[in-house]
N, C-alpha and C positions, 0 to 999 in steps of 0.2 A: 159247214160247207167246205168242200175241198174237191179242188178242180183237178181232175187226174190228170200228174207229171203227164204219161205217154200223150195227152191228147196236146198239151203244149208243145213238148219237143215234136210231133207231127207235124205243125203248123210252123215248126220255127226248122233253124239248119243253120248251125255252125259255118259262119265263113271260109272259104280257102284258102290259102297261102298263096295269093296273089302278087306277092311284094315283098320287098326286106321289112318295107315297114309300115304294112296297111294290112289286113284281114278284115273278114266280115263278123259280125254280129252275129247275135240269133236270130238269124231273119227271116223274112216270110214268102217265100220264092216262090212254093206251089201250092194256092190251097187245093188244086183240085185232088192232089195225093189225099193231101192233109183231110179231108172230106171221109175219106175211105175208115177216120176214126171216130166212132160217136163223142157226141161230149157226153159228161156225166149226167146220167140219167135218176132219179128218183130208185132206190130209195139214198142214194149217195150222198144229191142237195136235199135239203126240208121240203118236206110232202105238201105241192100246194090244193089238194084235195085228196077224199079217199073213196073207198067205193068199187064195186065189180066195174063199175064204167070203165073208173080212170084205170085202174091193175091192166082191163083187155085192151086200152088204148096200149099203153107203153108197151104191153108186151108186142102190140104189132110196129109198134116204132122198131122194136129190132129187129121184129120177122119178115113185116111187109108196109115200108113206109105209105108207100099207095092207098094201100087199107087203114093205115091208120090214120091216113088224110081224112078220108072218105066218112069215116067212123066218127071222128071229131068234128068233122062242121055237122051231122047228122046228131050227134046228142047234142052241140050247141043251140042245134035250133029247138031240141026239145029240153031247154034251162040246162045244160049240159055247166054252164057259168067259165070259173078260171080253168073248172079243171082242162073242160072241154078244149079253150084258148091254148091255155100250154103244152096238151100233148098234142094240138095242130101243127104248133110252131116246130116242140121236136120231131114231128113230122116232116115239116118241110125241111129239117136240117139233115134227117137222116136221106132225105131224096136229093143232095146234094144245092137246095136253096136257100145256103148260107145267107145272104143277105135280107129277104124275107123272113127266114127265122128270125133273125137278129132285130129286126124291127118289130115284130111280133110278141117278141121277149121283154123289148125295152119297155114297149104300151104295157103289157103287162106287169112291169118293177113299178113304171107310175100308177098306174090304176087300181091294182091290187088292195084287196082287203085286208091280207096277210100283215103278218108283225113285221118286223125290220129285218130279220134275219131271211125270212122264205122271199122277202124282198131284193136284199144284198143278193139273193143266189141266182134269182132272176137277171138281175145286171152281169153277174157272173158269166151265165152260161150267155146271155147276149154278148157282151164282151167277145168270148170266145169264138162265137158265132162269126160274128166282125172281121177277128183275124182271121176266120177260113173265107172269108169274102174277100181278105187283102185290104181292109180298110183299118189302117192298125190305127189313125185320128181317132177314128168314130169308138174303139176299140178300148183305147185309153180313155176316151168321155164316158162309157158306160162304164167301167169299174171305179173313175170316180165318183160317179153315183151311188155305185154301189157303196162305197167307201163315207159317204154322206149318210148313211145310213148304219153301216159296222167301223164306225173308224178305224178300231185297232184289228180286224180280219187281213188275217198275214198273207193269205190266197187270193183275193182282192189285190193285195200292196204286189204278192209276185205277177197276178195280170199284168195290173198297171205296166210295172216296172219294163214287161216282157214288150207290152207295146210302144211304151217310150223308147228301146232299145235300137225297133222297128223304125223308129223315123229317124234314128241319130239320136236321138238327144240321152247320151249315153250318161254326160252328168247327174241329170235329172232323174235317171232311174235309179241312181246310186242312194239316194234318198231313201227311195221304197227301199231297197235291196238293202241297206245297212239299216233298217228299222224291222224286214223279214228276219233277218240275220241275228238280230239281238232275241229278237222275240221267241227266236228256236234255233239256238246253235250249231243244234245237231241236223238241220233241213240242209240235204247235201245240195238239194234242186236249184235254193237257193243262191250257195256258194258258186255253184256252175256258172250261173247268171252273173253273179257280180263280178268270178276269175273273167268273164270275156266282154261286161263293162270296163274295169278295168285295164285291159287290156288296149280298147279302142281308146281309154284315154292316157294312154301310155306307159301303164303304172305297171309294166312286167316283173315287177318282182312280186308287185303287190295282188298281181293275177294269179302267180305261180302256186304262191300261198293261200287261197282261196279255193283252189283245183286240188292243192295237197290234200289238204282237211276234206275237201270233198270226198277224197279218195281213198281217205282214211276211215271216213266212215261207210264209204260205199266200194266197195275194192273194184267189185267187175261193174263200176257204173259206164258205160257205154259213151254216153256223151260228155263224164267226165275225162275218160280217155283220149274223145277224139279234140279235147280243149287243151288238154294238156301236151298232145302231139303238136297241136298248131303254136301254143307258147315255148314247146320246146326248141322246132325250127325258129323261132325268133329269134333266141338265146343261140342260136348255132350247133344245138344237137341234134343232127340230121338221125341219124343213130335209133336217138331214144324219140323220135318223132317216128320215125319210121315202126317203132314198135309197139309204140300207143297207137295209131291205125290199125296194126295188124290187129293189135287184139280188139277193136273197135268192132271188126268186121266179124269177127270170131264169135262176140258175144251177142251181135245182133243184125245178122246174117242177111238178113229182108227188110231192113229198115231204112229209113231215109240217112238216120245219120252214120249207115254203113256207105252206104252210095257217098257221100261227103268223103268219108274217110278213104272212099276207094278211088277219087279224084283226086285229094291231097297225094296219096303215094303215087299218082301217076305223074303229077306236076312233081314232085319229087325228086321221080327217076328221068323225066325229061331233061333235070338244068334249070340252072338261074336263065338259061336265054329263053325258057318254056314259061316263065312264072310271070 
């Protein structure tokens, strides 16, 4: 089970440089953009059934969410079972009824017949659903679930962490995020996450070094760049902040966390009396 980065960073958005000495989180500003990315669909998570049914449902979850609504309560009533259930839900998720899906999801992590794992993925993708609904509480309750069930699943613990970040509780995701972090040194996603935990709890050098390693292992990672820009204006290098943006924008031209970074250099070039 592994919950694709880009559908994360969607739902989440790098803080601005509001302050000398406040920035935002990866926070959760628009799910309705965020909306516009599917979550990970089968065969990505564990297969919670198989079958020409279930293959034509999903495949209309990406084609024509409508149809694939329509499709799945119409085999559920003819013992269509989980499979029928879950590609409803992704249905309602690809028709932008995050919160419904997410419900839909969660019943199915309980009720489910499945082993622990197509179960954790369930919570997973509800999870995720959550935060495109703005509910980052209920968000963090379901990958604890999930996590009741795969303890040590590192994509579960980056959820988590992503939705504790969401409500503040910036210590508390440090937890997950330094237990991601061990588990797989080399998850740049991760280090992202914890340079701007860190960050919110003051620990600037100890973010800088988090965002390096990122960077080192990921050179043009985009949202490593636009982290490392906002930690660098912290540090008073307007310079090399201003160049982590640019390239921000460079490498991901139509994204949300181009729009962040193309704000950052507007507050930038306004002045401390703009910020």
């Amino acid at each position: 089970m592994k919950p694709a980065f880009p559908v994360l960073l969607a739902l989440l958005a790098v803080g601005l440089v509001t302050s000398a000495g406040g920035v935002g989180w990866l926070a959760l500003h628009a799910p309705a953009e965020a909306a516009s990315e599917p979550l990970p669909l089968p065969p990505d998570a564990p297969r919670l059934a198989e079958g020409a049914d279930y293959e034509r449902c999903l495949g209309l979850v990406r084609t024509d969410p409508d149809e694939a609504r329509s499709f799945a309560e119409g085999w559920e009533t003819k013992g269509g079972g989980e499979g029928a259930r879950h590609c409803g839900a992704l249905a309602l998720l690809a028709a932008d009824e995050p919160e419904r899906a997410a419900e839909r999801l969660e019943g199915l992590g309980r009720a489910s017949q499945a082993g622990a794992a197509m179960r954790a993925s369930l919570f997973a993708q509800a999870g995720q659903a959550w935060m495109m609904a703005g509910e980052a509480g209920r968000a963090y309750a379901a990958a604890t679930m999930g996590l009741t069930l795969m303890p040590d699943d590192a994509d579960l613990m980056l959820d988590r962490a992503v939705a504790l970040g969401t409500l503040g509780r910036y210590a508390d995701s440090m937890d997950d995020l330094d237990r991601v972090v061990a588990l797989d040194p080399q998850r740049a996603e991760a280090l992202v996450f914890r340079a701007a935990a860190n960050r919110h709890l003051d620990r600037v050098e100890q973010a800088a070094a988090d965002v390096g390693r990122a960077l080192t292992l990921t050179p043009d990672n985009a949202e490593a760049l636009l982290e490392r820009g906002i930690i660098r204006q912290l540090k008073g290098d307007t310079a090399g902040a201003k160049a982590d943006w640019q390239r921000t924008i460079a490498l991901a031209p139509d994204s949300a966390t181009a729009d962040l970074a193309q704000q950052n250099l507007a507050l930038n070039e306004a002045g401390p009396q703009r910020r």
